[in-house]
LOKOL-331354 format. One record per residue (C-alpha): z, x, y; residue in three letters; residue number from 1. Coordinates in pm, 1 decimal. Layout:
N
<Z=Z	X=X	Y=Y	type=ALA	seq=NUM>
...
//
This chain:
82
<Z=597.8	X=3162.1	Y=-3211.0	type=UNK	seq=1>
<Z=240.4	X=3151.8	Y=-3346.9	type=UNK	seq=2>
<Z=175.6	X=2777.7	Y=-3239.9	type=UNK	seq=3>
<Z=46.0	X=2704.5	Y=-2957.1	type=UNK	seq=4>
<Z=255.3	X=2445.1	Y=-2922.2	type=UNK	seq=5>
<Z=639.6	X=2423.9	Y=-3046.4	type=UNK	seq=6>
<Z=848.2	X=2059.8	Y=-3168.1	type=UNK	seq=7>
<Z=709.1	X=1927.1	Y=-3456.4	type=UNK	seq=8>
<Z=668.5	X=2118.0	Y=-3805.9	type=UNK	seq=9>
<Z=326.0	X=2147.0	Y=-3950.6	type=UNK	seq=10>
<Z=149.3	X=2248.6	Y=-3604.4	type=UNK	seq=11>
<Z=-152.8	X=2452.3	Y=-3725.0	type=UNK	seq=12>
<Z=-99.4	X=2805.4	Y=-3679.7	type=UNK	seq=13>
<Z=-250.9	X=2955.2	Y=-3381.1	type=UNK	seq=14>
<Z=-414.4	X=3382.7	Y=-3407.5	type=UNK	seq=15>
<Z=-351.8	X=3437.3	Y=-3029.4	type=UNK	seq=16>
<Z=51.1	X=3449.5	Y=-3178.1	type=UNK	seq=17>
<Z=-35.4	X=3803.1	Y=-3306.9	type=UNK	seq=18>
<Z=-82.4	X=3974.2	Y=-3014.0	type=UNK	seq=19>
<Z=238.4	X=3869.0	Y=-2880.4	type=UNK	seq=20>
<Z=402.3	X=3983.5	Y=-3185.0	type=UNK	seq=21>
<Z=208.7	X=4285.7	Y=-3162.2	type=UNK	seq=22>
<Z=294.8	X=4367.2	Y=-2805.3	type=UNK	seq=23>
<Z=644.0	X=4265.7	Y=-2856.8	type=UNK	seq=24>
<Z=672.0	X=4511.0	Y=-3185.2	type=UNK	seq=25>
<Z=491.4	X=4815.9	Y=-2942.4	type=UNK	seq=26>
<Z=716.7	X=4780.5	Y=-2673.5	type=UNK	seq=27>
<Z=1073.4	X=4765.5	Y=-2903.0	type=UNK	seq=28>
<Z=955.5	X=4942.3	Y=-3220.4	type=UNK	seq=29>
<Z=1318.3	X=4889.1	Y=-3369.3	type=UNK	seq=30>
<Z=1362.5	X=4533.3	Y=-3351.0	type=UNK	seq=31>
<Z=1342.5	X=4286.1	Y=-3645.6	type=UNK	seq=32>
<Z=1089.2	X=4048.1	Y=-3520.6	type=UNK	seq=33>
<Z=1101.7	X=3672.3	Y=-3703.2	type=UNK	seq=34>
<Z=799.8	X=3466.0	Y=-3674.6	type=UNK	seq=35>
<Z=836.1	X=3069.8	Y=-3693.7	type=UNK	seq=36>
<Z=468.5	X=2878.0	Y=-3675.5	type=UNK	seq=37>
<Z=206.1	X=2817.0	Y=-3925.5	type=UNK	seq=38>
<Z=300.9	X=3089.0	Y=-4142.6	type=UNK	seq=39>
<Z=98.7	X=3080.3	Y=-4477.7	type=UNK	seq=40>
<Z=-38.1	X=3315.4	Y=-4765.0	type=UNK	seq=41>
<Z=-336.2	X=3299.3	Y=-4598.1	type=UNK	seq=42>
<Z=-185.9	X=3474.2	Y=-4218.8	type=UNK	seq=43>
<Z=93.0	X=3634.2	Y=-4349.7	type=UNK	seq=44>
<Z=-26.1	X=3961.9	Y=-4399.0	type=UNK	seq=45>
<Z=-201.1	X=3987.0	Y=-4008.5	type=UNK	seq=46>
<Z=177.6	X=3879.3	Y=-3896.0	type=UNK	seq=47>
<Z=295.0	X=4202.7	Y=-4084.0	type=UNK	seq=48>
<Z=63.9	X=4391.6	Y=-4019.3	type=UNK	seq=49>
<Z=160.6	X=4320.4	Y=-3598.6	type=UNK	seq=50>
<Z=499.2	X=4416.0	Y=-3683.4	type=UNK	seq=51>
<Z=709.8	X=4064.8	Y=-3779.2	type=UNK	seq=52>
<Z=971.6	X=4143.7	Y=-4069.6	type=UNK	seq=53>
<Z=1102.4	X=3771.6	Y=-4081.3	type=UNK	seq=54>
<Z=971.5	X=3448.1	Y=-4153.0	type=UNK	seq=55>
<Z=1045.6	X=3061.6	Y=-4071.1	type=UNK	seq=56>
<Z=822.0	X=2913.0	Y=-4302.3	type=UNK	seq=57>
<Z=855.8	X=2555.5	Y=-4350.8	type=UNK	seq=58>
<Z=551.9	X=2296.1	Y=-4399.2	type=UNK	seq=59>
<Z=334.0	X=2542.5	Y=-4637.5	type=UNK	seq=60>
<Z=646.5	X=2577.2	Y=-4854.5	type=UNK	seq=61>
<Z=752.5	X=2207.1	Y=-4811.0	type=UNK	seq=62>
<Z=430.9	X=2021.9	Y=-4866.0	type=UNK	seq=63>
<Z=308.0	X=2269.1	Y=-5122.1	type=UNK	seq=64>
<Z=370.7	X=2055.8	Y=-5499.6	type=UNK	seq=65>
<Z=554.3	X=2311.6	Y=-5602.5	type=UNK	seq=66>
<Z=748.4	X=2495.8	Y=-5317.7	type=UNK	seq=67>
<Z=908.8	X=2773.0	Y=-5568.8	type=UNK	seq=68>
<Z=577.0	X=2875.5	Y=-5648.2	type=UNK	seq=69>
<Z=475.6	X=2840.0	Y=-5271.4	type=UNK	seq=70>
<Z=726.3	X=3055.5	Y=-5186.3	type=UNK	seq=71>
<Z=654.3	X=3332.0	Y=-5408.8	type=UNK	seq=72>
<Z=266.7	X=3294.7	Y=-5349.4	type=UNK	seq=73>
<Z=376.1	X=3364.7	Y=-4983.3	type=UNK	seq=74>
<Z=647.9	X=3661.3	Y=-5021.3	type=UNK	seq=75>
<Z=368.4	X=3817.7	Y=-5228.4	type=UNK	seq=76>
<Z=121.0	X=3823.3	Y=-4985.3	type=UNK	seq=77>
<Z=403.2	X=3954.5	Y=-4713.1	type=UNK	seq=78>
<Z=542.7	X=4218.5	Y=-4985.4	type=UNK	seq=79>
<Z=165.7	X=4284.4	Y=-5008.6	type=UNK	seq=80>
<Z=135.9	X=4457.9	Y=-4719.5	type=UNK	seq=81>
<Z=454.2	X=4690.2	Y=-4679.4	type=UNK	seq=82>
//
């Protein structure tokens, strides 16, 4: 998770999530790691970048006008990275 809290979509994402993914991603190199919690464009990338390959993203999708082009805008900046 990279809330700080977990129950209710659109909790704002929380940075201290990244060195848990990080740690996590160290310690079992070959796992797929899947991140749920404030993912955006924006964050995206750091969450790669600590070693997260999967992605619950729901509110910035969901509350963006246009979710297809939310969705792309964020698989873009995830693809980025790789």
């Amino acid at each position: 998770m990279t809330i700080a809290t977990i129950g209710t979509q659109g909790i704002p994402y929380d940075p201290r999530g990244i060195e848990r993914v990080r740690e996590l991603h160290a310690k079992h190199p070959n796992i797929i790691l899947s991140v749920d919690g404030g993912e955006s464009e924006v964050n995206i990338p750091d969450i790669v970048r600590a070693g997260a390959s999967r992605f619950a993203v729901g509110s910035a999708i969901m509350k963006d006008p246009d979710p297809a082009v939310a969705y792309a805008r964020i698989a873009s900046a995830a693809k980025a990275v790789i």
